[in-house]
Structure formats: C-alpha cells, structure tokens
C-alpha positions, -999 to +999 in steps of 0.1 A: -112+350-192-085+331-215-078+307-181-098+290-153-077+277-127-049+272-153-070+254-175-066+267-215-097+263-230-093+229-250-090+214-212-121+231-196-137+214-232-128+178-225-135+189-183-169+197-196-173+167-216-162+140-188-186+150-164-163+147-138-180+153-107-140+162-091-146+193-117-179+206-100-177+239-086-143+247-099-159+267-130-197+267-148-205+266-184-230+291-195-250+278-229-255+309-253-282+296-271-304+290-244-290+322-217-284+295-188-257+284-171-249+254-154-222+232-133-199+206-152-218+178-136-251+192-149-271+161-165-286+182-194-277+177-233-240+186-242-240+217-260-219+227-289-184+238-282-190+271-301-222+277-280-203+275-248-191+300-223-173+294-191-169+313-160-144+307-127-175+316-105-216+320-109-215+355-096-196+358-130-221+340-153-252+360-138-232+389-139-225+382-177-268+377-183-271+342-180-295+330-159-290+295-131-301+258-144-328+244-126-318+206-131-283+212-115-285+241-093-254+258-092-265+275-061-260+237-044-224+235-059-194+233-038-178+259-027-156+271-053-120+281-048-119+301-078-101+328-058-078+309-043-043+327-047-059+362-050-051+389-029-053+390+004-081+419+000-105+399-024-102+369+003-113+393+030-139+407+011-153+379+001-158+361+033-174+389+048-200+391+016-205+356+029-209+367+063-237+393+045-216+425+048-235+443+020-268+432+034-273+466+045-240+489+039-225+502+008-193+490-015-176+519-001-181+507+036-168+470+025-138+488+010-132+507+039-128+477+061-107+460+040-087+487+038-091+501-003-113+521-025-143+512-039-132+517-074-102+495-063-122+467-050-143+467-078-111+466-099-097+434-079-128+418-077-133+417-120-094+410-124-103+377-100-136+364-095-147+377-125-178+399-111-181+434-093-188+424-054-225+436-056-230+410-085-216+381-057-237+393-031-270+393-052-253+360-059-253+347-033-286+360-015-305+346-043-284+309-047-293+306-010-332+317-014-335+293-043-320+266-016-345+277+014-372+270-015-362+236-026-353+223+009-374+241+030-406+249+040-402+280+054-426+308+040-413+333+011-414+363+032-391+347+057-368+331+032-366+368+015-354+377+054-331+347+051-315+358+022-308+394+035-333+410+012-351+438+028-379+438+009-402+413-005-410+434-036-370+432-043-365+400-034-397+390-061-382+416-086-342+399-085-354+364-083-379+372-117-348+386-131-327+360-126-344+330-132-374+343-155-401+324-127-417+337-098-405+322-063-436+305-056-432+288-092-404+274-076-415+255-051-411+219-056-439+211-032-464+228-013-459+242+019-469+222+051-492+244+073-476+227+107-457+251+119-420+237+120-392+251+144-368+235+123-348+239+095-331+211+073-304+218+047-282+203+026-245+212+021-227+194-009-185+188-008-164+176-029-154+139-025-138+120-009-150+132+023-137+112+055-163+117+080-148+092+102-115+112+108-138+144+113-163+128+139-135+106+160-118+140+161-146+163+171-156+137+199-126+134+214-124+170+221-165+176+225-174+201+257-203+183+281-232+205+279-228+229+248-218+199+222-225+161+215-207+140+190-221+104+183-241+077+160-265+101+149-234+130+142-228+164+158-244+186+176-244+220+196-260+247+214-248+287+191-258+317+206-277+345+186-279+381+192-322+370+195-314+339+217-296+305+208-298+278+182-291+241+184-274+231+151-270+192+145-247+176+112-246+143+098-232+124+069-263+117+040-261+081+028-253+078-011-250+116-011-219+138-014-234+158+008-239+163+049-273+174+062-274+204+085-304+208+109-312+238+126-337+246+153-348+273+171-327+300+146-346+331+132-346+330+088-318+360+094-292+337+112-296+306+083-272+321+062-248+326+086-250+291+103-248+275+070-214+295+065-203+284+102-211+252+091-192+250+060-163+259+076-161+237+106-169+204+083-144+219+057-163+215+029-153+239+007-121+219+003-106+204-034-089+170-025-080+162-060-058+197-059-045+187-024-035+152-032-017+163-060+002+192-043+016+160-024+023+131-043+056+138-046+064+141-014+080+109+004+066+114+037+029+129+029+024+105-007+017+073+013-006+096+043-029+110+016-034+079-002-043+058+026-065+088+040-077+111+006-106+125+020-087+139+047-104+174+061-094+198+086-119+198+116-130+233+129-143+251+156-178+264+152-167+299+171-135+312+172-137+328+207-138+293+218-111+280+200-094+303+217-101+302+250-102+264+248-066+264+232-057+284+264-070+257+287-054+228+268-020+247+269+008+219+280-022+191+295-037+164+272-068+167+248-091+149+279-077+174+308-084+205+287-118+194+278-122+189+317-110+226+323-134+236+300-167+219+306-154+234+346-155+268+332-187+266+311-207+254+343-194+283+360-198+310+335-216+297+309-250+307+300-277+278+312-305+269+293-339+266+301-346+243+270-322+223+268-322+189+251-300+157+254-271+170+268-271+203+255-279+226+280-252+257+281-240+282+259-206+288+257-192+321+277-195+350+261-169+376+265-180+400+288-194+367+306-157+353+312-142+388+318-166+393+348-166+360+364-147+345+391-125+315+378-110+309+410-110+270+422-114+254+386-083+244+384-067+267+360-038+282+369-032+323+378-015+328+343-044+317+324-068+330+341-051+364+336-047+355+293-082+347+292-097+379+309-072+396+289-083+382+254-117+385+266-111+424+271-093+427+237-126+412+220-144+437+239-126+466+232-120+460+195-086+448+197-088+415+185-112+412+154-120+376+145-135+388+111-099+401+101-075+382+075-060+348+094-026+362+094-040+399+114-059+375+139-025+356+145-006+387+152-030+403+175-032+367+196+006+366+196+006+405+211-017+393+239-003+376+274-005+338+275-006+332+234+025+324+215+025+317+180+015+278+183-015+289+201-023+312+173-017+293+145-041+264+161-069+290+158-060+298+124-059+266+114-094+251+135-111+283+137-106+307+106-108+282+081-067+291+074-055+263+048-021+270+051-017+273+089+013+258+103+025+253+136+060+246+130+070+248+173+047+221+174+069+190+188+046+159+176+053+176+142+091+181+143+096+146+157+074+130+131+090+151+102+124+144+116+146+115+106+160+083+124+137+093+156+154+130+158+131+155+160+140+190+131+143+222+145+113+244+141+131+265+115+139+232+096+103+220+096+094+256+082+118+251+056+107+215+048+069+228+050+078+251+021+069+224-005+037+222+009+026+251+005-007+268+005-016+231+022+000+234+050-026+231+074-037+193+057+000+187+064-006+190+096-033+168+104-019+138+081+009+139+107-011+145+138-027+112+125+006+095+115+018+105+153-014+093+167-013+056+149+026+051+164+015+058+195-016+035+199+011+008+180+034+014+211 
C-alpha cells in the first residue's frame, strides 16, 4: 500500500522513528531482514529504512509472511481503526469476525449475511484492510491465544477453545506457523495447579483515557442488582448461553491500559466478553484524530481541550439499552433507573450465587415478553413497546448484530421508539461513532446562540462539520449542559 491512513511513506518513516506511542495501533512495521513485525512503539533496535515494511493492520503483515514480535506484542495493540471510512460491508464483516463468525462457518456464509459474494468480500477486504478475511480471523484467534498465554493461567487446551480453534492439533500447527515456537514455549511462567474460576486480562487504549467521566457516568445510571459502579470500578452480572458471568473493570495505575476480570465464563465466551468490553469502555477510540477533527470548531475547541480523553460510555448489551432507553423516555436519569431495577426484580433472572450486590440477570426477551408488568409503574404505552421489541428480537425482526444504521431503522419501525431513542442505542450500545441525536433538546439549546435553542434540522446541519465524530460531539455537550446546570 502506497498510503496508511493518509500517511505517504516519508511520514510513516519519521512516525516510526518518534516512537510515538499516539501512533500505536494505527499501522505495524514488519522488518525484512529478520521476518517480524512489530508496533511503532516496539522498544527493539531501529531498523534500516530500506529493510522496512508497513502494514495498516497485523492480519496484513502475517498475511504478507511475517511473523508477531514477542517484546511488543502486537496482539496487545489498540484497536486499530485502519478501516475506518470503508464500506459499510467490510465494517460489518469485520465486527462479526470479532464476534467469531468464521469460528465454525465458511467465507461464503459471512458473505451471505452481509449481503455479497465471497469473491467480492474477499475483494473489499484486500482493497481495505489489506488481508483476505480468513487471514484476520486466524489473526485474531491466535493474537488472542498468545494473550490467554501471557496473562493467564488457563490450560492450552482451553485457551485453544478460547480462541475458537477446534482442534488442539490446529491450534499447535497455526501458532508453530506463526510464531516459529510451540505454545507451551510461550509461557512466561508456569501454570499454577489451584484451580482458578477466574480470569484476568488486560485491554490497552490509546491515551488520554478519562476514566473519571466514564465511571461518574456509568454510576449514575447503574441498575441495583445486575451492576455496581464504585472505588474498586465496574462491575456486572452477563448472561451465557451455559449460565452467567460476573465481569468487573478497573483503571491499571501507570498503565494505558484497564484490567478486565472475569469469573465464572467458560474459555469459549472470553473472546466475546473481551469484545463487549472493548466496546462499552470505548477503547478502540483515536483521541489525537478526534481532537483534531475539532479544533477548529469554536464551540467543541475549548470542550476537548479541557476534557481530551473524552470517551463514549456504552452499554454492555444492547437489548438493555433498549429497553432501558424505553423506561427513561421523558423522566430523569434517577426515575428510569428506578423503573428499571422495578422490572428486573420482577422479571429478571435471580441468582443463586450472587455476590455484593449482584444478584440478577437482566430479562431476557422471551422473559419480558411473558411477564406481567402491571403495577411497576410504567405506563400502558411502554409496556406495550417493550413486549413488542421484545417479540421483534424473538422473531428475527430486529437483529442487533446488523450495521448501526439497519438497527436504527428497524427501532424506528417499532411502537414506542422514535429516532432519538434509536440513535441513543446506536450511540451507547453499537459502538456507532457518529450517532447523533439531533431532536435531542439539551443539544439544540446548548448548540444554539444567545440562550435560543436551533431547530433540529439546524443542529444537523451544524453537526455536519463534525462528522464521523458525531457521537463525541454529543457527550462534550451533554457535559457542557451538565456543568451550567450544577453552576445554576
């Protein structure tokens, strides 16, 4: 590839040559003379310009032969947003590699669901991520065994499960291949025989990273009994097709990094609770390239420098978002967090092991479309949305592994859900950077001039220059709102 992100090659040189940890993730530099390739932070000898390769992904460099670093393990790299501004179809493909889609089907099925053919997907995928997709999922299953090994104790076996290997023998055969050593000669320490229920991993981001504004916002909205937000950081009960999980998050001192803990989770379900992770803590976020999309904007410029590491808060299931968006239609954050917690004691699913507060799981679908809602407060008309979303799920109508913008449209086609309500589970729940709820009234009077709130249409037209960072727009002036108010 001539480019990177924009970047000619005399840039990605002097990139490569600062060390800049802002650059890590966003491309890797494979080494000819030695057949490895590494991240731009990577503490090894600089190599000779000549000598140097780089790639906008590491599904690219292994595809092109090279094999991973074991000083700076790209596998523990930020998420990279080399395919950011692709198609709509690589984006959708993609996440649902990440979500372990060709664990067990074919590149044809993937196509199929988003909707090409396999040769066209394959196509797409070399134009821009610079791999076929069965080079990124092998990827990705062995970035993420190589991370079970270094962080884990779990046994080889069950981090070749983890990975989505079916096979021992293949997992031993790829991870040979790719980094010329045997898993077991990978192992930073030995195994401890206790057995452990839990899990620790770490999950690097990009700095600045203000946990703060995450964990103030996540407690302020944080359901009694399924999560618990405090000191020691966040925590909550998931449900698995084999039972439930409790997951728990916290910042790492000195680290760009937070440290996810989960217990009680089969090796099959860590990949996927990583992902779910990722995305709620937004950590696949760039805040260089954010900050810069708007510093020349008058009324964002001064947000984003007083609050750089801003990040977009999510929702660990979007089902939830959902429903809780429902709830908290037209009453305060603290009355629909009351409606909910109601509706999780009365069809939510109670636990027999439950810890410190957490002791529900969060209704499932055919669990709210059966139960009686009646006395909880909520009013006829939602009751009647939520059954009905809860139906759609059930039936297939509403998808939440589709593209944000299909997810939107089918919530807008359902009673009870306008467009704010869907763009809020765009924005909290799909990981959607560029969600924008441009009905939303704190918005258009914060945005508006002398006091006088902008039409919606305006505030679309103004949000324009903010573009595909919308969604960060958003929270800076939920924030901005929120500080005039306590200052009244």
């Amino acid at each position: 590839m001539l480019q990177i992100l924009g970047l000619e090659r005399s840039a990605l040189d002097r990139a490569r040559l600062s060390r800049d940890p802002r650059f890590d993730g966003k491309f890797f530099i494979a080494v000819t003379t030695t057949g490895i390739y590494c991240r731009p932070v990577c503490p090894a000898r600089t190599s000779k310009s000549s000598n140097v390769r780089y790639y906008p992904t590491s599904a690219a460099a292994a595809e092109a032969g090279f094999r991973p670093c074991l000083r700076c393990r790209p596998e523990a790299a930020p998420g990279t947003p080399a395919w950011m501004g692709t198609s709509a179809v690589v984006r959708r493909a993609l996440r649902l590699i990440d979500d372990g889609a060709l664990d067990n089907t074919s590149v044809s099925t993937l196509a199929a669901r988003v909707g090409v053919g396999a040769r066209h997907l394959d196509r797409l995928f070399l134009q821009y991520v610079g791999a076929s997709p069965i080079a990124v999922a092998q990827t990705r299953r062995l970035h993420f065994a190589k991370r079970l090994l270094d962080e884990t104790d779990l046994p080889i076996t069950q981090i070749a499960l983890a990975a989505g290997f079916g096979s021992i023998r293949r997992f031993n055969t790829a991870f040979q291949k790719t980094y010329a050593r045997a898993p077991r000669e990978l192992r930073k320490r030995p195994r401890s025989e206790s057995a452990r229920d839990e899990v620790v991993l770490r999950l690097a981001y990009r700095p600045p990273y203000h946990w703060n504004q995450v964990h103030d916002f996540l407690a302020m909205r944080a359901l009694p009994g399924v999560e618990r937000v405090d000191a020691r950081g966040y925590a909550r009960t998931v449900a698995l097709s084999t039972g439930h999980a409790i997951v728990c998050v916290r910042p790492l001192e000195s680290e760009d990094a937070l440290e996810l803990r989960v217990r009680g989770a089969p090796p099959a379900s860590l990949f996927q609770l990583s992902s779910a992770a990722r995305r709620t803590f937004d950590l696949a976020a760039d805040p260089a390239a954010i900050a810069l999309a708007f510093k020349s904007d008058p009324l964002l410029s001064p947000l984003v420098h007083n609050r750089p590491g801003l990040r977009i808060p999510g929702a660990w299931d979007p089902f939830e978002c959902a429903v809780r968006a429902v709830l908290g239609q037209q009453v305060s954050v603290a009355a629909g967090r009351t409606l909910a917690a109601r509706l999780v004691a009365r069809a939510g699913q109670e636990l027999a092991t439950g810890t410190e507060g957490l002791t529900h799981l969060f209704p499932a679908p055919g669990a709210l479309e059966a139960a009686n809602l009646d006395g909880l407060g909520i009013t006829g008309a939602r009751i009647r949305a939520l059954k009905e979303m809860a139906r759609a799920v059930m039936d297939g109508r509403l998808d939440f592994t589709l593209p944000a913008t299909e997810v939107a449209a089918a919530l807008s086609l359902l009673p009870g859900f306008g467009d704010w309500t869907a763009q809020y589970v765009s924005l909290r729940a799909l990981g959607e950077p560029d969600a924008f709820l441009s009905g939303d009234l704190v918005l258009r009077r914060v945005a508006g001039v002398d006091g006088s709130p902008l039409t919606a249409r305006l505030l679309e037209a103004r949000a324009e220059a903010w573009r595909p960072w919308r969604g960060y727009a958003v929270l800076h002036l939920w924030h901005l709102a929120s500080q005039a108010a306590a200052q009244r």
